[in-house]
N, C-alpha and C positions, 0 to 999 in steps of 0.2 A: 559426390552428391551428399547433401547433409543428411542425419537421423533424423532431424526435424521438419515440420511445415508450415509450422506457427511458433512464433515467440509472443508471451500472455508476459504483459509488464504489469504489475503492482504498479499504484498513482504515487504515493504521499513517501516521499521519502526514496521513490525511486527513480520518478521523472522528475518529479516538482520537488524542490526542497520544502518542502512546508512542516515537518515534524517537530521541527526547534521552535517554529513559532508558533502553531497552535498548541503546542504541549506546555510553552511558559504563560499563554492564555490558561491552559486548563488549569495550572498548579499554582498558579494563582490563585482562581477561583474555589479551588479547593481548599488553599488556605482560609480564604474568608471565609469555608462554613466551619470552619476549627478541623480541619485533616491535614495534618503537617506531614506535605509531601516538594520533595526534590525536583528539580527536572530530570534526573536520573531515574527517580520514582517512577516518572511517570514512561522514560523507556523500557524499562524493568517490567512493569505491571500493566499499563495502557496500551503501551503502543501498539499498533494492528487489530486490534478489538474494534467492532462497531460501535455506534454511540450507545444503543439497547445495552451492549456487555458490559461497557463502561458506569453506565448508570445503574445497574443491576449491584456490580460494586461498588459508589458509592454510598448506595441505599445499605449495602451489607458494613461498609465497616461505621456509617451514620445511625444507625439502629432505624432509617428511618428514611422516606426519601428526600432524595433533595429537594430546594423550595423550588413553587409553582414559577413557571419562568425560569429555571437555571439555565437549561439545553438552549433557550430560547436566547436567551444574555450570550451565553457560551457562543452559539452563533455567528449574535454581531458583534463580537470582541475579536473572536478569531475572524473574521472578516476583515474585519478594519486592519489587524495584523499583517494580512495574506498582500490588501491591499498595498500596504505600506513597504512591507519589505521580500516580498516573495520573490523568489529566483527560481530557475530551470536548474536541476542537478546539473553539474559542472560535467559536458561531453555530450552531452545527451542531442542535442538538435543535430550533431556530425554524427553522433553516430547510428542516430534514425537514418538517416540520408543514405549511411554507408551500408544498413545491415542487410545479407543477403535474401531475407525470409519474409513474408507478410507476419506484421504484429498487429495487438490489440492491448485495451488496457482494461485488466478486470479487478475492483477495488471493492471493500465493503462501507468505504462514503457511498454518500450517495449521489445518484446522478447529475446535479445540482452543484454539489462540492463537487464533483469532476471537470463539469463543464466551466465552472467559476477558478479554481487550479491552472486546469491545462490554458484558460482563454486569457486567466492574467500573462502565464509565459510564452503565449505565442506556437503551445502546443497543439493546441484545440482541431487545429485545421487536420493535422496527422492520424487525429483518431475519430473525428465527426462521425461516423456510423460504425464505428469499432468500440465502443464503451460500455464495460458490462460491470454492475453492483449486485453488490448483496440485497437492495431495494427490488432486484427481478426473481429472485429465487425463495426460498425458504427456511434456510438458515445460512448465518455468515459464515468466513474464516472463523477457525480453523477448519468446519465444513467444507468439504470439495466442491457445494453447490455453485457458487457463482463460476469458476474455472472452468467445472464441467461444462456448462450452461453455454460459457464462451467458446469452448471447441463444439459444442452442438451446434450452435448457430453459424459456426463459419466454416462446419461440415471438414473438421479435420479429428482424427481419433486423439483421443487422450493421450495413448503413447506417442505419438508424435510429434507432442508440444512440449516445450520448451517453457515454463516460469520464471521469470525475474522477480526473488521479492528481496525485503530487506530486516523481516521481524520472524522470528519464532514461529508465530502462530500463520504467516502467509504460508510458509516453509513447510508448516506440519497438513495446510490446505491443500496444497499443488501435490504434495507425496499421495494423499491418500485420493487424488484424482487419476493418480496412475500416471502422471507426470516428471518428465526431470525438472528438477528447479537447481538453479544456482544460485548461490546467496548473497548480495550485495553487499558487501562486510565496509563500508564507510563509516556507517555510525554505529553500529552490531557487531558485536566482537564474535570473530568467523566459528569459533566453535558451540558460540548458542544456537548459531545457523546450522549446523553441520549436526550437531545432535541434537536437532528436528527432523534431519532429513535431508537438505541438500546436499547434493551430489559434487558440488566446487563451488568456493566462493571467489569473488573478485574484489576491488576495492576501486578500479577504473572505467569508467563507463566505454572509454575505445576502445577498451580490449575487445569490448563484446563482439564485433562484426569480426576479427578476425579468429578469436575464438570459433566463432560458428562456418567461419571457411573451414576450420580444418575437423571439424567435426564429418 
């Protein structure tokens, strides 16, 4: 019999590959307000922040905030991206099918960018009333708000749920939920994950079902 009763999957980066390409949208648009940042930059400093966090810092290293419509642009840029080349994390629809536990996905996009993600990759169907954001709670990741939020609602304890994320700051969420997380170390080199907090990382999405057999 497993430890767990729910598995709480992170969206962006860990179902849906989308981090590469909305983040060479962002770093872009950064550059054109004069902040010369990487796409590295932007895993480093961005990645797993809500868009509030994010915009909070570029108002801090702009002296000032961004112009009226950035978020707004930011959007339909990353939109048109998502559209264009988005993909399912490589294993991920075999290894939903395979895994032995009910899941759900709890993210700080928002609803909107969930349902638009998961419904480009044909995920959508899998989590239709299992989708939980930092849009329903009162502060994002790194806050354990939204996670908790998602074992309330689906009447499973904290300690008994399982986190899949793939950022720092998802990692430092799910721990202080009272949660094990393990770490997705694909694009995250496994010891930023590990010294946040999770418990093992992985780099293959199939392991996960048979990992959780032998748990």
């Amino acid at each position: 019999m497993s430890v767990f009763d729910l598995v709480i999957f992170d969206c962006d980066g860990v179902l849906v590959d989308s981090e590469r390409l909305t983040n060479r949208v962002f770093a872009a648009m950064l550059n054109e307000l004069g902040l010369a940042v990487t796409l590295q930059d932007m895993f480093d400093q961005f990645v797993g922040l809500s868009m509030a966090q994010c915009l909070r810092q570029i108002e801090e290293r702009l002296g000032m905030p961004p112009p009226a419509g950035f978020e707004a642009a930011y959007r339909r840029r990353s939109q048109a991206a998502l559209e264009a080349g988005l993909t399912v994390v490589p294993g991920v629809p075999a290894m939903l099918a395979a895994l032995p536990l009910p899941f759900c996905v709890a993210s700080n996009g928002s609803h909107g960018k969930m349902r638009s993600t998961l419904g480009l990759t044909g995920l959508l169907p899998r989590f239709e009333t299992r989708m939980f954001s930092a849009q329903d709670v009162a502060l994002p990741k790194p806050a354990p708000d939204v996670f908790l939020h998602a074992s309330r609602s689906l009447g499973v304890a904290p300690a008994r749920c399982l986190v899949i994320e793939d950022t720092p700051t998802g990692v430092r969420a799910g721990a202080a939920a009272g949660m094990t997380v393990w770490g997705y170390a694909a694009l995250t080199p496994r010891e930023n994950l590990m010294s946040a907090g999770a418990a093992a990382t992985f780099v293959d999405m199939a392991e996960l079902p048979g990992r959780l057999a032998r748990t």
